[in-house]
C-alpha positions in Angstrom: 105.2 86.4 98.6 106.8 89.1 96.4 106.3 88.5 92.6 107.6 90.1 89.8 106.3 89.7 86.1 107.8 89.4 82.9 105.2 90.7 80.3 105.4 87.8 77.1 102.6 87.6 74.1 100.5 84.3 74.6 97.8 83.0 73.3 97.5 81.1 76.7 96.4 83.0 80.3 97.8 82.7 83.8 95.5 81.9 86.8 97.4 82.0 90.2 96.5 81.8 94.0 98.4 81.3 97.4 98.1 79.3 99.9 101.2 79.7 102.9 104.2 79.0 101.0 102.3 76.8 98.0 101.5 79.4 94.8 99.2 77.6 92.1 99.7 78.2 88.8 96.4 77.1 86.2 95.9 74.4 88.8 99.7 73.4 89.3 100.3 74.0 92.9 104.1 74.8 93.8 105.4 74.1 97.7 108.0 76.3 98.6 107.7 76.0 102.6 110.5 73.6 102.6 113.1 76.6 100.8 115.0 78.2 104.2 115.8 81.3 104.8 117.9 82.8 102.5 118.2 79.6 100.7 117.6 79.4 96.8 115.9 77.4 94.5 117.3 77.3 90.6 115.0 78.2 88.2 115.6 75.4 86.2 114.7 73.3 88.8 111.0 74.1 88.5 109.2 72.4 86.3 106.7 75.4 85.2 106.9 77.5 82.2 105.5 80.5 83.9 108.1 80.9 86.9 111.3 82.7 85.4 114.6 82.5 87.1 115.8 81.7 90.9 113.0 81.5 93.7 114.9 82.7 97.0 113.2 83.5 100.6 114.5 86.7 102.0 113.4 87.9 105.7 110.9 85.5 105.1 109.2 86.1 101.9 109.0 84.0 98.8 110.2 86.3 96.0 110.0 85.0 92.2 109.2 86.2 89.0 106.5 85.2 86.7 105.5 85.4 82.8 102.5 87.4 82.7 100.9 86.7 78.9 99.2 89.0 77.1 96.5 89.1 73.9 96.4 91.4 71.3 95.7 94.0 72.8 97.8 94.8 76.1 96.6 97.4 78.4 99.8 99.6 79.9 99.3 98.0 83.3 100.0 94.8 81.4 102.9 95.5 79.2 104.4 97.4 82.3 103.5 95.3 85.0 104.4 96.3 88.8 105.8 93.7 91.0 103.5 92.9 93.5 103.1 92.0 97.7 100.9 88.9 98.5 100.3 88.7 102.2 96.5 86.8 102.0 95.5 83.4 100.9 93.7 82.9 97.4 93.1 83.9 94.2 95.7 86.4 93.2 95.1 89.6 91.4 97.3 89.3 88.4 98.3 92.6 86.7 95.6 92.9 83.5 94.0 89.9 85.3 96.9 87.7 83.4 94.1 86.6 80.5 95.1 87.4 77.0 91.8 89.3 76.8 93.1 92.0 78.8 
């Protein structure tokens, strides 16, 4: 799974984890093992506030984007987040750790 971020102000924080092809979102779980290769799924079509745009599956990786919040105080690696490679099951390591405390 290949996720970028968008970096947004929040007062609310992100919690995310794999599992396959499901990515859960603060408990939401999202299955996209049914999307084919090279096949698309419109943004607007998921019902999450934190997933941003088209979901697509190239050479067979999920790739989306995500809103990574931040408090009041944003480290760099937060307000300049780097997309990022899952390959393991469970929690994922979010840039800042995607909590508005960071």
């Amino acid at each position: 799974m290949n996720i970028s971020f968008i970096e947004q102000r929040s007062d609310f924080s992100l919690t995310a984890s794999k599992t396959g092809d499901v990515l859960t979102l603060n408990g939401e779980a999202f299955d996209f093992s049914p999307l084919p290769e090279g096949g698309t799924i419109n943004g607007g079509d998921i019902p999450s506030d934190w997933i941003v745009g088209n979901v697509t599956r190239v050479n067979g990786a999920i790739n989306l984007t995500l809103i990574l919040p931040y408090g009041p105080n944003p480290t760099d690696e937060v307000l300049s987040p780097q997309p990022i490679i899952v390959t393991a099951d469970g929690p994922i390591a979010l840039p800042g750790g995607g909590n508005v405390e960071a």
